[in-house]
C-alpha positions in Angstrom: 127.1 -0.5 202.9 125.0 -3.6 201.8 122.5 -3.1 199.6 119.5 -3.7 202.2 120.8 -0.4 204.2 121.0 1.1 200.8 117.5 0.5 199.9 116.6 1.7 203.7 118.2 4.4 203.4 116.3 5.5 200.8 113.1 5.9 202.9 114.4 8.7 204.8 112.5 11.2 203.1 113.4 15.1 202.5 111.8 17.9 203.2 110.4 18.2 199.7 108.9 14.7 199.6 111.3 13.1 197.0 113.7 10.2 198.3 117.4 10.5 198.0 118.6 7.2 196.2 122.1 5.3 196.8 123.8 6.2 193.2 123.2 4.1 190.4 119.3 3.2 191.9 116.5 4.2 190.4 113.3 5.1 192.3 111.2 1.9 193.2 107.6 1.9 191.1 105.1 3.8 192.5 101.8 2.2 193.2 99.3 1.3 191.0 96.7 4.1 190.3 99.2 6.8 191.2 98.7 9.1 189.0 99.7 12.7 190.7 101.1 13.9 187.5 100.4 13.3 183.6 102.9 11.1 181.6 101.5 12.4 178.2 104.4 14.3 177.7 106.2 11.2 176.8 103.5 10.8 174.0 103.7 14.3 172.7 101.2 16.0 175.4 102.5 19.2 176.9 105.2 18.7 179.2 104.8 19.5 182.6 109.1 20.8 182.5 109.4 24.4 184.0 113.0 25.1 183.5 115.4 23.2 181.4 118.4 22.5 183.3 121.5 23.0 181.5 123.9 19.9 180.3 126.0 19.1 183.1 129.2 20.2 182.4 131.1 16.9 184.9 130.4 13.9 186.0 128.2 14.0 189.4 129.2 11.7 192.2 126.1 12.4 194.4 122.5 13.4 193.2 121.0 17.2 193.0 120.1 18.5 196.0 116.4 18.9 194.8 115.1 16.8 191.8 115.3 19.4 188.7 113.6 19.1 185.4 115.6 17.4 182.3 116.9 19.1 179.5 115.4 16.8 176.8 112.3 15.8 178.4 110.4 18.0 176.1 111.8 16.1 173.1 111.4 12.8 174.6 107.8 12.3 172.3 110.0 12.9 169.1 112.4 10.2 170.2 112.2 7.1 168.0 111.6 3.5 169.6 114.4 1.3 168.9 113.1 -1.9 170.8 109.9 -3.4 171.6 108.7 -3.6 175.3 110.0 -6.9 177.1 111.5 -7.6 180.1 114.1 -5.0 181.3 117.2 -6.1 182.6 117.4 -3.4 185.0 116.0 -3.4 188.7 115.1 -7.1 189.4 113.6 -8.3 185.9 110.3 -7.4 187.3 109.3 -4.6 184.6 109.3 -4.1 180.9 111.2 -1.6 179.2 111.0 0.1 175.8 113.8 1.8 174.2 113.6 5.2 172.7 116.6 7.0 171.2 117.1 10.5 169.5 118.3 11.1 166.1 122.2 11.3 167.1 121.4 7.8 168.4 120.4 6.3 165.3 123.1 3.7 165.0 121.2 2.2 168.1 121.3 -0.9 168.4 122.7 -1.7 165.8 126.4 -0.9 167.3 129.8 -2.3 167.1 133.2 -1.8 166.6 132.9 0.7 164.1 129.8 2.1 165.3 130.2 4.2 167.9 127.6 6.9 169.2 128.6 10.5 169.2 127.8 13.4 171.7 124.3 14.2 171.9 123.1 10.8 171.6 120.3 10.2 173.9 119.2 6.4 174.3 115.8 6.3 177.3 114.8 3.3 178.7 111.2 3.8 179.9 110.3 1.2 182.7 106.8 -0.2 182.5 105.0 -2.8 185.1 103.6 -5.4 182.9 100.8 -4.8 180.9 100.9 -1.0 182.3 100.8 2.0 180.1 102.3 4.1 182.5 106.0 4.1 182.9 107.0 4.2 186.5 110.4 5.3 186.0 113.1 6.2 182.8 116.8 5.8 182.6 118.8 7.2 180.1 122.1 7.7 179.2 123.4 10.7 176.9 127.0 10.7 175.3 129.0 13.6 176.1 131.6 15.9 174.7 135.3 13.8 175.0 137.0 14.2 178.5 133.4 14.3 180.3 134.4 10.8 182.2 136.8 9.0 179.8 136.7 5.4 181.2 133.4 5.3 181.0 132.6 6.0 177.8 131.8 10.0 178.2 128.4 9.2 179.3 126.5 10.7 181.4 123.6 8.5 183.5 119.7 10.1 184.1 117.9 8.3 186.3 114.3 10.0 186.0 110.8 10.2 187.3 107.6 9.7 184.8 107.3 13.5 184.1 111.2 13.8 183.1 112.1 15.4 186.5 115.9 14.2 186.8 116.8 12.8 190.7 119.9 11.4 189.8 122.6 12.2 187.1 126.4 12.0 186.4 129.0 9.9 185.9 127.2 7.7 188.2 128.7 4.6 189.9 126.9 1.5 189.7 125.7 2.4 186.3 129.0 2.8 185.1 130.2 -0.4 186.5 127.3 -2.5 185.0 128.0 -0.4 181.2 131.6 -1.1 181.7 131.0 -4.9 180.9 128.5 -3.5 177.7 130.2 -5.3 174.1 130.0 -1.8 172.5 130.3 1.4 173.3 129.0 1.0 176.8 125.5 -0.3 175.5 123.7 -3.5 175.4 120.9 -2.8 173.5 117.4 -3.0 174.1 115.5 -5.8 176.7 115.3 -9.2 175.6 
């Protein structure tokens, strides 16, 4: 499948009103002055989360059937920024990103050989359009217990909306093929 009937594929929209994405994509940003639901969670606001959803316990090779709330959203305001915004490697190099990482994470990005992260690290990537406060969408990536997805690190892949709702999560293809070439444990480091 090429990645233009990927990308229209995506418009076929379910029943609930959220698109299903090809794996590894993250949604496209939504429009400016969209603002259906709060992002001040991010900031330390309440969070909007009904239901934490439980770690999953094996890589996913599709996404949920319906989009279901993330187990660290709540603590994503507590998470420490590791980067500055600039321009974000992922999607097209259209948006910013900012890194934000937990406390397991804080070798980040600092890493190397020696310097490996260990399950229950947590390293977000909020996506910005430039000059935006709003992010328009979050990746993150969380280190799992050994023998969650070996050759790729034992990460799992989040791809998220602005109110930490989770569409897309696993051991998750095209994310694991683009960390794969990462100098150190499957990470970069922040946008440059």
């Amino acid at each position: 499948m090429s990645l233009t009937s990927a990308v229209l594929a995506t418009a076929a929209r379910s029943p609930s009103g959220w698109a299903p994405l090809p794996l590894g994509c993250a949604p496209p940003p939504r429009p400016p002055g969209h603002a259906a639901e709060t992002t001040a969670w991010i900031e330390g606001g309440s969070s909007p989360i009904a239901e934490p959803r439980a770690p999953a316990a094996a890589p996913a090779a599709s996404p949920a059937a319906e989009p279901a709330a993330w187990e660290l959203a709540p603590q994503l305001a507590s998470f420490k920024r590791a980067t500055d915004r600039a321009r974000s490697q992922h999607f097209t190099g259209e948006l910013e990103g900012e890194v934000r990482i937990n406390a397991a994470a804080s070798p980040y990005p600092v890493l190397g050989p020696d310097h490996v992260l260990l399950p229950g690290a947590a390293v977000v990537e909020l996506h910005y359009p430039a000059g935006s406060t709003e992010p328009v969408t979050l990746l993150a990536m969380v280190k799992r217990p050994a023998g969650y997805d070996p050759d790729g690190g034992d990460w799992e892949y989040v791809i998220l909306t602005p109110q930490g709702t989770s569409t897309h999560r696993g051991a998750l293809p095209l994310c694991k093929r683009c960390h794969a070439d990462a100098p150190h444990d499957h990470l970069f480091g922040g946008p440059r």
